[in-house]
Wavefront OBJ file of the C-alpha trace (Angstrom):
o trace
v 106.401 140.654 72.364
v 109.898 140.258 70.400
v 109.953 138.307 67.746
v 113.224 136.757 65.795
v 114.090 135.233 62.618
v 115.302 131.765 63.162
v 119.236 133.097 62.394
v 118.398 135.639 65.191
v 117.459 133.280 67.546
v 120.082 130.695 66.823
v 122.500 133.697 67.270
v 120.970 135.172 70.261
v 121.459 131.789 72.386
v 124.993 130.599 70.938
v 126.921 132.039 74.193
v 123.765 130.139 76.527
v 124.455 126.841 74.650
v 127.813 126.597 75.198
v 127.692 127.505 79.006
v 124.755 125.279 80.122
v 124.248 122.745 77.508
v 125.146 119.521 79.109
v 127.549 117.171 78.167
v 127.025 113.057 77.347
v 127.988 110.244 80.041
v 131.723 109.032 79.425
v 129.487 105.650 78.903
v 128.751 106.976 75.984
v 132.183 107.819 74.380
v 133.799 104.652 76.433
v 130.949 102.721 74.087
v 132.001 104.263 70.519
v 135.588 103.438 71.955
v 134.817 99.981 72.365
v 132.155 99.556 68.961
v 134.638 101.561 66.331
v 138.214 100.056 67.971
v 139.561 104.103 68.194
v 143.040 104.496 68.283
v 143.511 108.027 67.345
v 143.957 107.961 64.003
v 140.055 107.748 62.824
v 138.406 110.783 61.106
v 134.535 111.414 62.373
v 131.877 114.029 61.108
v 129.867 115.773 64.028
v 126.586 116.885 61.913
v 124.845 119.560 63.861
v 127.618 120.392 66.250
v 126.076 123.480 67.711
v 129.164 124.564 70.337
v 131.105 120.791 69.907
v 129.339 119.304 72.724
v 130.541 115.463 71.262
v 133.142 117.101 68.654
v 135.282 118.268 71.712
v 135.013 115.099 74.097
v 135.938 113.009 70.595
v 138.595 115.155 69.057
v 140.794 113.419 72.212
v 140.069 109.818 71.036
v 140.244 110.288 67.004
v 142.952 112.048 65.093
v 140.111 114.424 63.237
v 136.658 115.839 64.028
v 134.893 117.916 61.244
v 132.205 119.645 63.263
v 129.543 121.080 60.617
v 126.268 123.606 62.322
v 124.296 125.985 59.545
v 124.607 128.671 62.983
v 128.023 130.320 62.874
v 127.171 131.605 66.400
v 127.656 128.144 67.776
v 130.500 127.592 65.659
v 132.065 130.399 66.997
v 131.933 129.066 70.490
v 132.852 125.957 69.776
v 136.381 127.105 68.622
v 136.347 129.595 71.742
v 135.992 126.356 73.714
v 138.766 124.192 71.542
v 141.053 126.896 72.020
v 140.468 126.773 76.143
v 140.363 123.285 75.822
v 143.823 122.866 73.858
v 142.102 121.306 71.279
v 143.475 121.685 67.472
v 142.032 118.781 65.437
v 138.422 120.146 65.126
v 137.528 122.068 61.540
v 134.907 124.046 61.776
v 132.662 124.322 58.878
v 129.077 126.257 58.382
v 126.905 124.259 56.603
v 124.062 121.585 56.439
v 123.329 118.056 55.126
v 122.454 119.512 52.163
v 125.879 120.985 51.498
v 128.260 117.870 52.593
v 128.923 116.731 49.175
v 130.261 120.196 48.459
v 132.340 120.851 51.065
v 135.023 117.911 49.849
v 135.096 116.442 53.070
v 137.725 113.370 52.931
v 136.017 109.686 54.308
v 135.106 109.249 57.975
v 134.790 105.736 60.280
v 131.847 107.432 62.174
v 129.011 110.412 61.577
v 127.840 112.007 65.005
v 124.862 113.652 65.506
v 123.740 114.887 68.927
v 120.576 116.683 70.389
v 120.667 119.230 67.273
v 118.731 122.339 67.997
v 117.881 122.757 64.668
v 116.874 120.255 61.213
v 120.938 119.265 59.949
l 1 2 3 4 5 6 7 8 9 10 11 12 13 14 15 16 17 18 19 20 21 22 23 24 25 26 27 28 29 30 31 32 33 34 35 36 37 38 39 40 41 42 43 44 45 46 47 48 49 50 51 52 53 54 55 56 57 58 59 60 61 62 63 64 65 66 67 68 69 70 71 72 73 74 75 76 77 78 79 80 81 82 83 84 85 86 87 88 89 90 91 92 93 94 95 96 97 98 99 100 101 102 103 104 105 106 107 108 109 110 111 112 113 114 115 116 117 118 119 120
């Protein structure tokens, strides 16, 4: 039997996630529409973005998305898919929780946080 480190196995299923992971219902972004008033010009924090499964959908209704996953794997497919997508107002950072404080992040309306694979 093969075993992996959790970094290995994070890695190993990056390019997986971002093909088959499902997305949310419109519902749900028509909802944070309607509850935070966006107009495009709101910044929001994605904790745990794995591949950007909410970061992408709501970098087209707010004017920034910082999308923050400990897995540079899934990072790394999430800008693959920003860059198909046309989508430029994402920053990718690597991190945790534990390391927003340090990472000089500027104010946000809203703080996302999906189905994380992983403790964020």
């Amino acid at each position: 039997m093969t075993s992996y480190t959790p970094d290995e196995l994070f890695t190993s299923t990056a390019p997986y996630y971002a093909r088959f992971r499902p997305g949310y219902d419109q519902a749900f972004y028509d909802m944070l529409d309607a509850r935070f008033a966006l107009d495009g010009s709101q910044r929001v924090l994605d904790l745990g973005t794995g591949t950007g499964v909410l970061a992408l959908p709501l970098a087209r209704l707010v004017g920034h998305v910082t999308a923050v996953d400990p897995e540079p794997g899934m990072l790394d497919e999430g800008r693959k898919l920003a860059a198909e997508q046309d989508i430029t107002n994402i920053d990718w950072r690597q991190g945790d929780s534990t390391a927003l404080l340090s990472m000089g992040l500027e104010p946000v309306l809203l703080t996302v946080m999906g189905a994380a694979f992983h403790p964020v």
